[in-house]
C-alpha positions in Angstrom: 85.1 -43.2 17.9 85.8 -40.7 14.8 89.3 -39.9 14.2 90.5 -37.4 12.0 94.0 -35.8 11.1 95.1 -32.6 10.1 98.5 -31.8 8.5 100.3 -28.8 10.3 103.6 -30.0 8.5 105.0 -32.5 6.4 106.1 -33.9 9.9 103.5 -32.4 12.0 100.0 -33.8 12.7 97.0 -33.0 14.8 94.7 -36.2 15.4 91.2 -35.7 16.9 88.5 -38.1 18.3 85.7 -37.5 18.9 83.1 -40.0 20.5 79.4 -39.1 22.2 77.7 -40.6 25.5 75.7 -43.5 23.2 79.3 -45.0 22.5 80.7 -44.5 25.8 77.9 -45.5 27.9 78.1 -49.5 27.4 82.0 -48.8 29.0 80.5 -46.9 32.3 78.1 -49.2 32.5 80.2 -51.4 33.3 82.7 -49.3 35.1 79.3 -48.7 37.4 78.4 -51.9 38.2 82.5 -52.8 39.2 82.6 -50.1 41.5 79.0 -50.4 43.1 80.7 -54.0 44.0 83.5 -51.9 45.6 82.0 -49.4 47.3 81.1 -49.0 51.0 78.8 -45.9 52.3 77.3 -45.5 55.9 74.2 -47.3 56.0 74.8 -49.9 53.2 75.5 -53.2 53.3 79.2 -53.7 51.1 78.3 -53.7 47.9 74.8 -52.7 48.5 74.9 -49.2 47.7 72.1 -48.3 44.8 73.1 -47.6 41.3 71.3 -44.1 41.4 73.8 -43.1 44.8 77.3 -44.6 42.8 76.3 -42.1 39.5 75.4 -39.7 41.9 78.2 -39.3 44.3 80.6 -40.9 42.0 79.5 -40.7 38.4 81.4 -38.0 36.7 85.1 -39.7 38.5 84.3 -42.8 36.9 83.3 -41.5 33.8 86.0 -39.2 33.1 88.2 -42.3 34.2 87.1 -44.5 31.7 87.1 -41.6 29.1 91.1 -41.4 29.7 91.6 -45.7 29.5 89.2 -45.5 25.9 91.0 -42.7 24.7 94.4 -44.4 25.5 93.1 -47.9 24.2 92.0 -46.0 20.8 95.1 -43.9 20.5 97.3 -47.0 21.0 95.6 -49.5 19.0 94.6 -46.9 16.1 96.7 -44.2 16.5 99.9 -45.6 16.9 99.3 -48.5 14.3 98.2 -46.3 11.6 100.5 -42.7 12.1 103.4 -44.5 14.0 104.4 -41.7 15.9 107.8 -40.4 17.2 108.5 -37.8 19.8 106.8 -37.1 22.8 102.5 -37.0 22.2 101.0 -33.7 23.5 97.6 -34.2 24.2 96.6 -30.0 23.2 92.6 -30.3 24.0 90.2 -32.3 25.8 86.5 -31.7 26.1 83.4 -33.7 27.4 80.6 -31.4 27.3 76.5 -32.4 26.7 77.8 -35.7 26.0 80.1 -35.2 23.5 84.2 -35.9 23.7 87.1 -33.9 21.7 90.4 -34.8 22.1 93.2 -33.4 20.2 96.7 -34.7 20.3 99.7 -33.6 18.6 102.0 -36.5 17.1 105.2 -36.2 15.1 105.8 -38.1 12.0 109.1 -39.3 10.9 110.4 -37.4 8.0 111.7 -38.7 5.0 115.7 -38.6 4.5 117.5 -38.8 0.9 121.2 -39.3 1.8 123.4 -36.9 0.4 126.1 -37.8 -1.7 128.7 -38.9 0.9 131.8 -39.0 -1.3 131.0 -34.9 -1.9 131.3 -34.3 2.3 134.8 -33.1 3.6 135.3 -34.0 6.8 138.7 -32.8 8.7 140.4 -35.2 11.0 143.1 -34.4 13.4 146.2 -36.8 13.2 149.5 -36.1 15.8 152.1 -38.5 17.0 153.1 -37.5 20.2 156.8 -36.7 20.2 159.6 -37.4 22.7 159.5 -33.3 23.7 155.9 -33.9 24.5 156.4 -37.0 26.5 159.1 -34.7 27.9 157.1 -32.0 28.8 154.1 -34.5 30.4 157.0 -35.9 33.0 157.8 -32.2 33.8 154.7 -31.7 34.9 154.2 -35.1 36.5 157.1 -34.2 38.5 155.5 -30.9 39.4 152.9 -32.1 41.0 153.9 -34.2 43.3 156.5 -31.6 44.5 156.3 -30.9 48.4 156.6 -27.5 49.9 159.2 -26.1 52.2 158.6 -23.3 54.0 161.0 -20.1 53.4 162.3 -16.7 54.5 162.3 -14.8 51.4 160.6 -11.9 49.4 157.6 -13.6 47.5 158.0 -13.9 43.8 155.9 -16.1 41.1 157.5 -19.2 42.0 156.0 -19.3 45.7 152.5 -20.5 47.5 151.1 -18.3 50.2 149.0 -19.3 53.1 147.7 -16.2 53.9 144.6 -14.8 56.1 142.1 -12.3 54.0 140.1 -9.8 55.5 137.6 -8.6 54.1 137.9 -4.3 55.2 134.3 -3.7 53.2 132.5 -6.6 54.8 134.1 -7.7 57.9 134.5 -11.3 56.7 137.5 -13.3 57.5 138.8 -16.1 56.3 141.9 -17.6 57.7 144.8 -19.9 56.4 144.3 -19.6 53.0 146.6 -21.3 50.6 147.3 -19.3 47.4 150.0 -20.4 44.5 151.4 -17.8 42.7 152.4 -19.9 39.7 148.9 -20.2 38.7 146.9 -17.4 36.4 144.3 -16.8 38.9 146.0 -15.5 41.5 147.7 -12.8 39.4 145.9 -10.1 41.1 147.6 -11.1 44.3 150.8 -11.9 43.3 150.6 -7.9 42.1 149.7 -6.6 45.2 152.3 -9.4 47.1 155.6 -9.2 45.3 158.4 -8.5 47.3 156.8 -9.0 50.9 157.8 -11.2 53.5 155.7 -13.5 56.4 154.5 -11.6 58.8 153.7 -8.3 56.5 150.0 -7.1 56.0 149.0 -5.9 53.1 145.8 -4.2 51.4 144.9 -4.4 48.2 141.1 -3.8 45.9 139.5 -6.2 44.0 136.5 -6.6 41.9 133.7 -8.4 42.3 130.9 -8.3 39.3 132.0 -4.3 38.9 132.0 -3.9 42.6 135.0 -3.0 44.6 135.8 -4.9 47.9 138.5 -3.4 50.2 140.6 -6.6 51.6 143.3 -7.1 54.6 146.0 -9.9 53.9 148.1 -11.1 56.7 151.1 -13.5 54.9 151.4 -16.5 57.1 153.9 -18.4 55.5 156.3 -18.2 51.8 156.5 -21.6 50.3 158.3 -23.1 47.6 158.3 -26.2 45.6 160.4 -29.1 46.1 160.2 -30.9 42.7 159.8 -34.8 43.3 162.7 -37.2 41.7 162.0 -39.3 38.6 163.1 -42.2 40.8 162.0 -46.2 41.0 159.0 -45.2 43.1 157.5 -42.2 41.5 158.2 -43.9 38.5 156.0 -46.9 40.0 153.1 -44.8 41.3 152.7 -42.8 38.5 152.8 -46.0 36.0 150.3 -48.5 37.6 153.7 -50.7 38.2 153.6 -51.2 34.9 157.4 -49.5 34.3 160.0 -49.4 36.5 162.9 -47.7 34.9 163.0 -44.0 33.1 163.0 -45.6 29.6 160.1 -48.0 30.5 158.4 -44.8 31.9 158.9 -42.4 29.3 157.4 -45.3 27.0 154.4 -45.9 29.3 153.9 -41.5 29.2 154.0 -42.0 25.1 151.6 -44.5 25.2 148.8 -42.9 27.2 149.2 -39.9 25.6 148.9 -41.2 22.4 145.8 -43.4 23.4 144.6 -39.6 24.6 145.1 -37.8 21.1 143.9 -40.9 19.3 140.4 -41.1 21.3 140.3 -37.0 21.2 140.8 -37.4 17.4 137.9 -39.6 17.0 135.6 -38.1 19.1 135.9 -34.6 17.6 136.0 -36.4 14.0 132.5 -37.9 14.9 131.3 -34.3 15.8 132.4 -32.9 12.3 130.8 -35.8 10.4 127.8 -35.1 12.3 127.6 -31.2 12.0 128.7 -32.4 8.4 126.2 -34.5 7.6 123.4 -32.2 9.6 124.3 -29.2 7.5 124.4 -31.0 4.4 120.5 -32.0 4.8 117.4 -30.0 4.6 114.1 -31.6 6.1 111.6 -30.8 9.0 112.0 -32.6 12.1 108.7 -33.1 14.2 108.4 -30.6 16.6 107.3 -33.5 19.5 110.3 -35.2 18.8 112.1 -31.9 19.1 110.4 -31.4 22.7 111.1 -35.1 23.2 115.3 -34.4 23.0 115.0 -31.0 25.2 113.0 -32.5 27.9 116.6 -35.2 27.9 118.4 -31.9 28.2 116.2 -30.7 31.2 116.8 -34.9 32.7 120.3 -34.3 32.5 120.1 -31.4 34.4 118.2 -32.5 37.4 121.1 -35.8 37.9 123.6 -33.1 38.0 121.6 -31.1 40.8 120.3 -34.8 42.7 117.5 -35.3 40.8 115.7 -31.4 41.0 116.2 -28.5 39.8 118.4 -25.7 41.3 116.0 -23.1 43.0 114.1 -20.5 40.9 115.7 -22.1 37.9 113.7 -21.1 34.9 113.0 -24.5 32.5 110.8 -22.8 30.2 113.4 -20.1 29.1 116.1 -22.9 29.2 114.0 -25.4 26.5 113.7 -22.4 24.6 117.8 -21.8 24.8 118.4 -25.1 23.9 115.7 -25.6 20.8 118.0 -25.2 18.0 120.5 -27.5 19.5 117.8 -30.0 20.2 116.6 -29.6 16.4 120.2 -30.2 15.1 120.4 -33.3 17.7 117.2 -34.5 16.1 118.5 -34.2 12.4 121.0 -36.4 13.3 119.1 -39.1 14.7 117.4 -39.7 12.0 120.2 -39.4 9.0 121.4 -42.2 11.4 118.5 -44.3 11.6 118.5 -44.0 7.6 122.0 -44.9 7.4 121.5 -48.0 9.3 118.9 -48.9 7.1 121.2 -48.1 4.5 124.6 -49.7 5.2 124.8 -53.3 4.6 126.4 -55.1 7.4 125.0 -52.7 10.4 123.2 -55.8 12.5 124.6 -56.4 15.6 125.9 -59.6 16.3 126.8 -61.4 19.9 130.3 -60.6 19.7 129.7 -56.7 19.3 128.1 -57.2 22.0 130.7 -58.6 24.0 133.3 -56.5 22.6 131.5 -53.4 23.8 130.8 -54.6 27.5 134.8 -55.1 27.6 135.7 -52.6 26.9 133.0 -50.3 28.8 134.6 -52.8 31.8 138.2 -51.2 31.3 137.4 -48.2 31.4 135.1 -48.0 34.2 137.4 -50.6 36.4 134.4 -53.1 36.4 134.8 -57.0 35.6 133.2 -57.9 32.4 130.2 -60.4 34.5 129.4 -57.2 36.5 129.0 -55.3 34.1 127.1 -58.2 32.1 125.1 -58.3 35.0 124.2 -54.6 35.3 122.9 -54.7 32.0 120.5 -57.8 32.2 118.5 -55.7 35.1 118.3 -52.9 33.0 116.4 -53.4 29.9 116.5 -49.7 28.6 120.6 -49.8 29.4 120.7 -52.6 27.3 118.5 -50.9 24.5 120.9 -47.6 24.9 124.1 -50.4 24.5 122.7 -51.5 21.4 121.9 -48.2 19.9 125.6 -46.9 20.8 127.4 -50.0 19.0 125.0 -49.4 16.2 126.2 -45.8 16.3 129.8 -47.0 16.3 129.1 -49.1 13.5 127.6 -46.2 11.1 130.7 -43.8 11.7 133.0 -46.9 11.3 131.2 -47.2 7.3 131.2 -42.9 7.2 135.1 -42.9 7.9 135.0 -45.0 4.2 132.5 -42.9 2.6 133.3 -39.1 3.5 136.4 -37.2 2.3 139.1 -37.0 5.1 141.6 -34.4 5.3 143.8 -34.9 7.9 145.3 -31.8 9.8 148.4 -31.8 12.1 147.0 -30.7 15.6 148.4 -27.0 15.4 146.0 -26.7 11.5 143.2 -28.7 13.3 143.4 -26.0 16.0 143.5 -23.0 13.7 140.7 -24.5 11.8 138.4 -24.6 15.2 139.4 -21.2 15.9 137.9 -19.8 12.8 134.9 -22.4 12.6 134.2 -21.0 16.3 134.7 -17.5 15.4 132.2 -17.7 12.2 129.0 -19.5 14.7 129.7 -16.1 16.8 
């Protein structure tokens, strides 16, 4: 077997084998004489059938099969070992013609990555303490939502809920007892055309649809208000876990979610701006299998949303192509992370990590640490995903030393998105 490599990039390759029949034909000799042990025809004894019927009848199957387990034992054992490729291997050409093979495959090469001077990369970090108006406000709206609803004789205003039958006068469709609150953005349109009627009053009103106009009937069933609940012993239990059971226990139970909230949503969009941070900041190719490797995750994703298939007539070429400079970006990153781990000192990962990571991936899913333990040990690639995160976690734990932080009060880190958001646009 001749193999022989082309550089399309400093990242890209193109490795071809080539082989003829004299090399090949001691493997389907042997693939020959398996099979005429295996193979049963009318009129032959099992195992009987002559040599000159198997090649005839079955020759170019179990040539072309034995082709594809050479080429794979060749590409693993030469390929792999010598190139070391990353990404996902597109095999771009195969040809077997007057006894000659061609097989081209395109690998990906990892790219080398010089580290940036870390100490130069400003990174902005959200920092809020929740305050007692905030906490305030969270109870208000706690309160709100377990309120009940009384039914009423009175002209309909912004504070009420509707149940209401629409009719549609442009299609005919009808659809009965439906509950509309007023207090909500999306149903400004009918608290316009419903202010100041009653129950029993039937009114019409237009709406748009995509730029079309649709006609509807609605028949108001029933005016509603809210009855806001009490900030009593048992909403105060329910809404706590049991874990307060008194206003100033609860109000310091509301604090410390919240906090837990702003403190997790902190971190997690600090990791995003060390990332984009660290992404812009470096300029090298990324292999374009690996690139294909990340968007066909993408199109993985999608299919568990939609149980495993696609939606109908859902076009996956055009999306891969939406999603390639996101992909390429996604790629960057995974490998300034690889070279950081190699970098840091200190990145291994020891049992404990381990341990550390399963609890708390226990509390927050409601599992018990051996379950979860125990999902792990029958999933190998979990287990390999486990260790990559806490590796992650371990290379933005060092970056939080390295990197300039500013810290922003949430209303500047806000303002800050906003114009960050409007300069990608």
């Amino acid at each position: 077997m001749n193999i022989s490599v082309k550089e399309i990039t400093s990242v890209d390759k193109e490795v071809t084998l080539k082989a003829n029949r004299e090399e090949l034909q001691p493997k389907f000799d042997k693939a020959f004489k398996k099979y005429q042990g295996q193979i049963s025809l009318p009129g032959f004894r099992p195992g009987r059938v002559p040599m000159s019927l198997v090649k005839k009848r079955f020759g170019n199957d179990i040539e072309i099969e034995e082709i594809n387990k050479y080429i794979q034992e060749v590409f693993e054992k030469d390929v792999v070992e010598e190139h070391n490729p990353v990404g996902e291997t597109q095999m771009i050409d195969f040809q077997w013609e007057n006894d000659e093979l061609e097989v081209v495959f395109k690998i990906g090469a990892k790219p080398e990555v010089k580290v940036a001077d870390l100490k130069k990369m400003k990174v902005n970090k959200m920092v809020h303490d929740v305050t007692d108006e905030e906490v305030k406000e969270e109870i208000e709206r706690s309160l709100e939502r377990e309120s009940s609803w009384e039914d009423v004789d009175a002209k309909i205003t912004k504070d009420h809920r509707v149940v209401v039958d629409v009719e549609s006068i442009t299609h005919g469709d009808l659809d009965e007892d439906q509950t509309l609150d007023l207090r909500e953005e999306s149903t400004a349109d009918f608290l316009k055309a419903l202010k100041g009627h009653k129950a029993g009053d039937v009114v019409e009103m237009k709406m748009n649809h995509d730029g079309d106009k649709e006609e509807i009937k609605i028949t108001v069933k029933k005016v509603q208000k809210p009855i806001k609940a009490e900030l009593n012993e048992e909403f105060i239990k329910k809404n706590s876990n049991g874990e307060a059971t008194n206003e100033d226990e609860f109000k310091s139970f509301i604090k410390s979610r919240m906090q837990q909230y702003y403190d997790q949503t902190s971190d997690d969009m600090f990791r995003n701006e060390v990332v984009e941070t660290l992404v812009d900041a470096h300029d090298f190719d990324v292999p374009v299998a690996f690139t294909e490797q990340v968007k066909s995750s993408y199109v993985q994703q999608l299919k568990q949303q939609y149980g495993n298939k696609l939606p109908e007539n859902f076009d996956e070429e055009a999306y891969r192509e939406e999603m390639t400079e996101q992909a390429k970006r996604e790629a960057k990153w995974y490998f300034i992370s690889q070279k950081l781990q190699e970098t840091f000192e200190d990145i291994e990962i020891k049992p404990e990590d381990i341990d550390e990571f399963i609890s708390i991936e226990a509390a927050r899913y409601g599992a018990t640490v051996d379950q979860l333990k125990g999902y792990y040990a029958q999933n190998p690639n979990l287990l390999e995903s486990l260790r990559s995160s806490i590796r992650e976690n371990k290379v933005f734990d060092k970056l939080q030393d390295e990197v300039t932080i500013k810290e922003l009060d949430k209303d500047a880190y806000r303002k800050f998105q906003e114009k960050k958001s409007k300069k990608k646009k």
